[in-house]
C-alpha positions in Angstrom: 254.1 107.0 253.9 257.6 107.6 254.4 259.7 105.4 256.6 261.1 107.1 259.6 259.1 109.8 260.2 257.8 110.0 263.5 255.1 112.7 265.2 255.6 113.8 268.7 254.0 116.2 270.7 253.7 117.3 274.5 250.4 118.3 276.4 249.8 118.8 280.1 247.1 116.0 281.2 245.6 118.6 283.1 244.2 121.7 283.4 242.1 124.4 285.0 239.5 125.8 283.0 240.6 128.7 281.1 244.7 127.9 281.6 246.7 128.9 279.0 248.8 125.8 278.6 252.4 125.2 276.4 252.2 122.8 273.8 255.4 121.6 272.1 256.0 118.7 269.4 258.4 117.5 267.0 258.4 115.6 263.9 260.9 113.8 262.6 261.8 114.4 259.0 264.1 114.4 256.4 263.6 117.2 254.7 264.9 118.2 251.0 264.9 121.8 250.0 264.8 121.0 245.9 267.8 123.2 245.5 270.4 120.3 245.6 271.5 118.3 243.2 272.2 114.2 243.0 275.7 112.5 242.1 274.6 112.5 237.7 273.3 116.4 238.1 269.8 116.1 238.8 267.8 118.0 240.9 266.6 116.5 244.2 262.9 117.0 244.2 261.5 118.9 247.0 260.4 117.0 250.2 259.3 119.0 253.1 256.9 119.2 255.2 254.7 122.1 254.3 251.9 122.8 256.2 251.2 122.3 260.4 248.0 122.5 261.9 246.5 121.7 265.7 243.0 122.2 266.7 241.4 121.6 269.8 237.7 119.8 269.8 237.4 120.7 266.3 238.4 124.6 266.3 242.2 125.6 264.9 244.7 126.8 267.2 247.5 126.9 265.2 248.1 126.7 261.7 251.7 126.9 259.9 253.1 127.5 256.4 256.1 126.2 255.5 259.0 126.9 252.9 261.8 125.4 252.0 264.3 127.2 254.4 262.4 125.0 257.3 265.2 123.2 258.8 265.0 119.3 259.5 262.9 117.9 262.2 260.5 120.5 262.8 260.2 121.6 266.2 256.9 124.0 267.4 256.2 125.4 270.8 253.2 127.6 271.1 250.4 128.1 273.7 246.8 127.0 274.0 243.9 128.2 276.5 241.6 125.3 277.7 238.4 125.9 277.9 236.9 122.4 278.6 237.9 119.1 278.3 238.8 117.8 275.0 241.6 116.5 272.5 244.5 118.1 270.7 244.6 117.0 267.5 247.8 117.5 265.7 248.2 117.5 261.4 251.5 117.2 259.4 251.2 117.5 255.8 254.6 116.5 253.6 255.0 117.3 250.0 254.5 113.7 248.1 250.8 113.6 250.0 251.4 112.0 253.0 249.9 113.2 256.1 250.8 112.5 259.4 248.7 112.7 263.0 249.5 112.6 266.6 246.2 113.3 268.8 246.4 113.8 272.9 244.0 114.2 275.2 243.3 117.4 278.0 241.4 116.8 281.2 239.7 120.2 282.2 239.0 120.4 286.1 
């Protein structure tokens, strides 16, 4: 995995059932578009993160493709309904492979 890049996310502790809640998180992330070039000419190889996903007890909320415009650090807010208690569960994929999660749990009363 790449050094310095951290997952963080926000989700209310509680709920009521059926709430539509706002869900925010951030990744930290050097990103590299491919476009630029190193100090002998060569092109940087791309390095971004490409694809975001969240689901919720096992069922996607949110999924999110990537290019190479996506500026550094990532930042998504988007809203959830709650149905029940459960967990968040929240997927970073980067470029080279690596794959990075943050989980946080919902109580539903």
């Amino acid at each position: 995995m790449t050094a310095g890049v951290k997952p963080r996310v926000k989700v209310p502790k509680t709920a009521a059932a059926g709430d539509v809640i706002t869900i925010k998180t951030l990744i930290s992330h050097k990103m590299e578009s491919g476009q630029r070039k190193d100090k002998e000419g060569n092109k940087i190889p791309r390095k971004i993160i490409n694809r975001f996903t969240c689901d919720f007890n096992g069922e996607n909320v949110i999924e999110v493709i990537m290019e190479p415009a996506i500026s550094t650090n990532p930042f998504f807010e988007f809203k959830a309904k709650v149905p029940e208690s459960g967990e968040f569960k929240f997927t970073w994929y980067d470029d080279d492979g690596d794959i990075y999660e943050a989980s946080k749990k919902i109580a539903v009363s």
